[in-house]
C-alpha positions in Angstrom: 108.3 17.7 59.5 108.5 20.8 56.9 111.4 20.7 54.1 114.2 23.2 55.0 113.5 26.5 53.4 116.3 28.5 52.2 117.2 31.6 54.5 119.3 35.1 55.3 120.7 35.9 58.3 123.1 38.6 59.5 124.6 39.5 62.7 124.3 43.0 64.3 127.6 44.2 65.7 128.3 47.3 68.4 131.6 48.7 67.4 131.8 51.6 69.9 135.1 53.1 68.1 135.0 52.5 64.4 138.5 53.4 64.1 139.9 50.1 65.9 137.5 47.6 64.5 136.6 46.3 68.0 133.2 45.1 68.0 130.8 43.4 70.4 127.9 40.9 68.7 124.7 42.5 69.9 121.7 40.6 67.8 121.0 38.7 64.9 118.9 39.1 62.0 117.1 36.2 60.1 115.1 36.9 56.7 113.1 33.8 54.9 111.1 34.8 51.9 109.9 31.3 51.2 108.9 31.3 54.9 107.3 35.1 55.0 109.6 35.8 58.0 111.9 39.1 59.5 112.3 39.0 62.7 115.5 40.0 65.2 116.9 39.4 68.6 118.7 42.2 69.9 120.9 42.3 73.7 122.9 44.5 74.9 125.7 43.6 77.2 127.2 46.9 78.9 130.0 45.5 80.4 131.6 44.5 77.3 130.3 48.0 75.5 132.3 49.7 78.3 135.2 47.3 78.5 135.6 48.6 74.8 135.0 52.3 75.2 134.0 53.3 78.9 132.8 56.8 77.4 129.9 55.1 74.9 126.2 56.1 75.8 125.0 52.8 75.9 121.0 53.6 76.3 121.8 55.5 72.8 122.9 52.6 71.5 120.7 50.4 73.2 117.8 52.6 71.7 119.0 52.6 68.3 119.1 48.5 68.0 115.9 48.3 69.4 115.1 50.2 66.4 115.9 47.1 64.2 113.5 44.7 66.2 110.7 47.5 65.5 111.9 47.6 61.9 111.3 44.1 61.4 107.7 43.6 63.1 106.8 46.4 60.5 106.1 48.8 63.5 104.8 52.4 62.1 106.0 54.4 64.9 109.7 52.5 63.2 109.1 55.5 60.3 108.9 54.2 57.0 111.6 52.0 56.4 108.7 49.5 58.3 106.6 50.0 56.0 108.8 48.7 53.1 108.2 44.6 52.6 109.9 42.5 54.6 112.7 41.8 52.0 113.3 45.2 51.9 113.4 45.9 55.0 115.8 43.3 55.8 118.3 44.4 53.0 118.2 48.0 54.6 118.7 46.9 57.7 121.6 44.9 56.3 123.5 47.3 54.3 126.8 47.7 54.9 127.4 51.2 57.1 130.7 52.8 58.7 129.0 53.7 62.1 129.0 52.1 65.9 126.0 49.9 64.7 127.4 47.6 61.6 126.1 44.3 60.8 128.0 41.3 59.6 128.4 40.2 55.6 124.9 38.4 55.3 125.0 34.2 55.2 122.3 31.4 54.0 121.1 28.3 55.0 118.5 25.9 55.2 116.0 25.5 57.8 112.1 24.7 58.3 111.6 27.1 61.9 113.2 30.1 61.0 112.3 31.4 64.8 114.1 28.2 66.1 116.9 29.3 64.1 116.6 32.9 64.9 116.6 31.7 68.8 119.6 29.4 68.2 122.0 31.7 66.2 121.2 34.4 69.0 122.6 32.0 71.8 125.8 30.9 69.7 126.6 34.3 68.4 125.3 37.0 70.8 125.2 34.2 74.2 121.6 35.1 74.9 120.0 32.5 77.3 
């Protein structure tokens, strides 16, 4: 078994009206530089989008977090934020913002399979399967 690496990882919120600081967890985001690994899972749930704002264009939104999974494989057709290096990338993506995508204050841990984590925290935070 590997040692535990030390890791990042953020959580990507939906807050359709930033005014009321309602939000729905949408993905997470997990950064290891000792492990060389970005990576995101990303899922939208419409029914709780619209439970919160019935008026938000959710393929929009759905669109523009797909963006961050793109980001993170270093896609170029992402634009060149994908072409930054992985830490940088993640710290963009992780910056703190004032629009209907936020992301969480980021967190650290431990862990030797940061996609095992990444597939764990995504079922405990966002309830993917």
């Amino acid at each position: 078994m590997l040692a535990p690496k030390s890791f990042n990882y953020a959580t990507v919120r939906v807050v359709p009206r930033v005014e009321r600081d309602e939000f729905v967890n949408a993905g997470v985001i997990v950064y290891s530089s000792e492990q060389n690994f970005l990576d995101a899972r990303i899922e939208v749930n419409e029914a709780r989008l619209r439970a919160l704002w019935p008026a938000l264009d959710v393929s929009m939104v759905a669109r523009h977090l797909q963006a961050i999974c793109r980001i993170c494989a270093g896609d170029p057709a992402a634009g060149p934020i994908a072409r930054l290096s992985k830490k940088e990338r993640f710290y963009w993506l992780t910056a703190p913002r004032s629009a209907v995508i936020q992301i969480s204050p980021v967190r650290t841990g431990l862990s030797s399979d940061p996609k095992s984590l990444l597939d764990r925290l995504a079922r405990e935070l966002v309830g993917m399967a």
